[in-house]
Backbone as numpy.savetxt, mean C-alpha at the origin, in Angstrom:
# Nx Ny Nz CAx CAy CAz Cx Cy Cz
19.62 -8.38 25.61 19.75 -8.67 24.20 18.56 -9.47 23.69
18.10 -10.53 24.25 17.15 -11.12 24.43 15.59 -10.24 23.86
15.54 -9.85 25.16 14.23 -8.65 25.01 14.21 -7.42 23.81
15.31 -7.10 23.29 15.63 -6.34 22.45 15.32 -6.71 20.96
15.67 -8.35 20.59 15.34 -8.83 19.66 13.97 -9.67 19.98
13.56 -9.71 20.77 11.82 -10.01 21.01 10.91 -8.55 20.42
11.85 -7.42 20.82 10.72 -6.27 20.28 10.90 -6.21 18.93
12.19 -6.69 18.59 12.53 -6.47 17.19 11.65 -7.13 16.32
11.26 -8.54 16.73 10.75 -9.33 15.99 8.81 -8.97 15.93
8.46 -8.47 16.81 7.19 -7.91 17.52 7.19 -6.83 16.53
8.29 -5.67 16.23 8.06 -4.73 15.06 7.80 -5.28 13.60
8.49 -5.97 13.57 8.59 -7.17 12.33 7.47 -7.74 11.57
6.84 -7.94 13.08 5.52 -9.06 12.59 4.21 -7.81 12.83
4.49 -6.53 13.43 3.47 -5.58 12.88 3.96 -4.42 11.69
5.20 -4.69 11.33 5.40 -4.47 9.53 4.81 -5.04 8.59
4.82 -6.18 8.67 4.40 -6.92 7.67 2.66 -7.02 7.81
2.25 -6.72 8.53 0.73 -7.09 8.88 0.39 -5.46 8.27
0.93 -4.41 8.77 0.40 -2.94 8.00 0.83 -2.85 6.26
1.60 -3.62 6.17 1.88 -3.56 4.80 1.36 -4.78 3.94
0.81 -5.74 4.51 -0.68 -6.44 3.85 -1.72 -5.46 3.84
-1.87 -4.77 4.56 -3.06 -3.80 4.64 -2.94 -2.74 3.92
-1.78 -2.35 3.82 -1.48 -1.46 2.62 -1.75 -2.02 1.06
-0.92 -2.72 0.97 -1.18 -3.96 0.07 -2.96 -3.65 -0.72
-3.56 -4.54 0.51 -4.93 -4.41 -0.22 -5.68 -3.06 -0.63
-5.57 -1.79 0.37 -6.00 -0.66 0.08 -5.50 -0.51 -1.13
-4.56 -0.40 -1.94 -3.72 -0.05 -2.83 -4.36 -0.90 -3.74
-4.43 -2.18 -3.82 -5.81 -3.29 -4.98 -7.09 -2.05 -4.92
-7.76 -2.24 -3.63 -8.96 -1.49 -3.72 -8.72 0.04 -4.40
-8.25 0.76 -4.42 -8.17 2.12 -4.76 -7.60 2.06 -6.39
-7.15 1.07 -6.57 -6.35 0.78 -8.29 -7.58 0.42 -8.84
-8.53 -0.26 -8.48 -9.63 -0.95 -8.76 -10.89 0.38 -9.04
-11.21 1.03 -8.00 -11.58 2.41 -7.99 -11.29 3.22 -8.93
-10.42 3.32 -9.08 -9.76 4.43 -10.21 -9.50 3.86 -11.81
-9.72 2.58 -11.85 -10.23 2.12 -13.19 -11.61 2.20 -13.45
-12.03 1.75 -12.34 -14.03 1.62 -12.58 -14.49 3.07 -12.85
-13.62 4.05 -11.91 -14.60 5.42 -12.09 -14.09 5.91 -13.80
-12.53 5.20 -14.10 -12.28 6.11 -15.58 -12.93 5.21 -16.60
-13.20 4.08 -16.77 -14.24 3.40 -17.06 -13.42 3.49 -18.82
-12.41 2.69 -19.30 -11.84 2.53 -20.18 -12.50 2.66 -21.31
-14.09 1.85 -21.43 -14.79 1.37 -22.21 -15.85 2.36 -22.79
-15.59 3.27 -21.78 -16.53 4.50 -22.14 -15.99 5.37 -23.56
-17.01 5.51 -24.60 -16.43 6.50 -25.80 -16.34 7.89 -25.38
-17.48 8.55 -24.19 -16.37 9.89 -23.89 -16.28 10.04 -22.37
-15.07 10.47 -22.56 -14.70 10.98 -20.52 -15.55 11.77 -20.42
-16.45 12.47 -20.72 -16.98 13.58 -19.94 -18.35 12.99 -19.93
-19.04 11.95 -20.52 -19.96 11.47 -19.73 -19.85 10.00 -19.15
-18.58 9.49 -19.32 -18.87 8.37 -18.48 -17.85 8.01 -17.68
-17.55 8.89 -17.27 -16.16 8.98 -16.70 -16.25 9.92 -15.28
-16.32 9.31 -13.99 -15.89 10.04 -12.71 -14.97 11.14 -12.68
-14.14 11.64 -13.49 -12.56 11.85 -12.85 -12.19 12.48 -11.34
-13.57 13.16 -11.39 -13.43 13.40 -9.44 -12.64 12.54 -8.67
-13.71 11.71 -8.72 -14.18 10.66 -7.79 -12.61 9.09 -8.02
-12.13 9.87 -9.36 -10.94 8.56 -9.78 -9.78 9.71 -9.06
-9.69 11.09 -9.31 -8.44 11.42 -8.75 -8.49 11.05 -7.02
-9.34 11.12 -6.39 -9.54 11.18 -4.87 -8.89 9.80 -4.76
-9.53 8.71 -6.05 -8.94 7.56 -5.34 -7.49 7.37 -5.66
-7.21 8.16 -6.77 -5.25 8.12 -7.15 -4.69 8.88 -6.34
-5.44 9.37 -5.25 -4.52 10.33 -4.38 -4.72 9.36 -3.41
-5.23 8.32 -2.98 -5.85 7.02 -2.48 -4.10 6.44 -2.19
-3.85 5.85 -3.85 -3.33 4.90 -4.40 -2.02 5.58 -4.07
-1.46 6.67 -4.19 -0.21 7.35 -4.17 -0.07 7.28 -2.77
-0.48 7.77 -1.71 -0.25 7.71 -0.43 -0.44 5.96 -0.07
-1.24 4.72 -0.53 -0.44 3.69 -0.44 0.64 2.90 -1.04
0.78 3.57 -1.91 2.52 3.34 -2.83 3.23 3.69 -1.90
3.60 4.62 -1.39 4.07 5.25 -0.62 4.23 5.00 0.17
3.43 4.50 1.34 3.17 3.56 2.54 4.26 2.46 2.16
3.74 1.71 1.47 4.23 0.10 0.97 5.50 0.28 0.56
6.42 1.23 0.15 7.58 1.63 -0.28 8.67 1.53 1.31
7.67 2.53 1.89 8.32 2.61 3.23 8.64 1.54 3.88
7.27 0.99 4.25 7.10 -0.67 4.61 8.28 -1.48 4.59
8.32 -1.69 3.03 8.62 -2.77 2.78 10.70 -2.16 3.07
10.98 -1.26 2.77 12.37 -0.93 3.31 12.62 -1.13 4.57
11.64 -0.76 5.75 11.79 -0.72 7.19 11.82 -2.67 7.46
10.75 -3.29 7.14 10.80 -4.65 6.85 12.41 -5.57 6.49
13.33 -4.53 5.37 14.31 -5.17 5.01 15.27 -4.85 6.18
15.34 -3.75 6.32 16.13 -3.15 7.73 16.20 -3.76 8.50
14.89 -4.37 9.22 14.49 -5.25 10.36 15.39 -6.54 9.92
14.84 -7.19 8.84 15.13 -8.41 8.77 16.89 -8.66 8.43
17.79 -8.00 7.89 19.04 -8.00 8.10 19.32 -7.65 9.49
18.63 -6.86 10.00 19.45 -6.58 11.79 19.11 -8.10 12.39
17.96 -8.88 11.96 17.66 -9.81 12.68 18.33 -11.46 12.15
19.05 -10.68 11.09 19.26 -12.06 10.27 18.60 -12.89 9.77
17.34 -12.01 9.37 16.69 -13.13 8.44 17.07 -13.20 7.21
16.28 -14.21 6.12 16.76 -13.91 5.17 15.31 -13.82 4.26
């Protein structure tokens, strides 16, 4: 029982460490995909990436996504373990 909730807690503490990392990819790629659509620009078609902004919203969706997961598997953990 012991060893069981040692791995538990070992999953736990590399949940939360991939989902900081998710975390930031998800800043960086939100960040990306504003700079390339470039708000300030008067027209999208010359100052505007959209390539280069969808690659990074396809970026941003697969770490939503990630971090969604994450953070459920995280809650899972932490009620089996009784945290709060």
């Amino acid at each position: 029982m012991n060893s069981e909730r040692m791995m538990m807690e070992g999953k736990l503490a590399t949940l939360k460490h991939d989902l900081r990392e998710a975390e930031i990819a998800a800043t960086a790629a939100r960040g990306l995909v504003r700079l390339n659509l470039n708000e300030w620009e008067d027209d999208i078609v010359v100052g505007c990436n959209t390539e280069t902004a969808l690659t990074e919203l396809k970026r941003l969706h697969a770490a939503r996504a990630k971090i969604i997961d994450l953070r459920g598997q995280i809650e899972r953990l932490q009620e089996a373990l009784g945290h709060e």
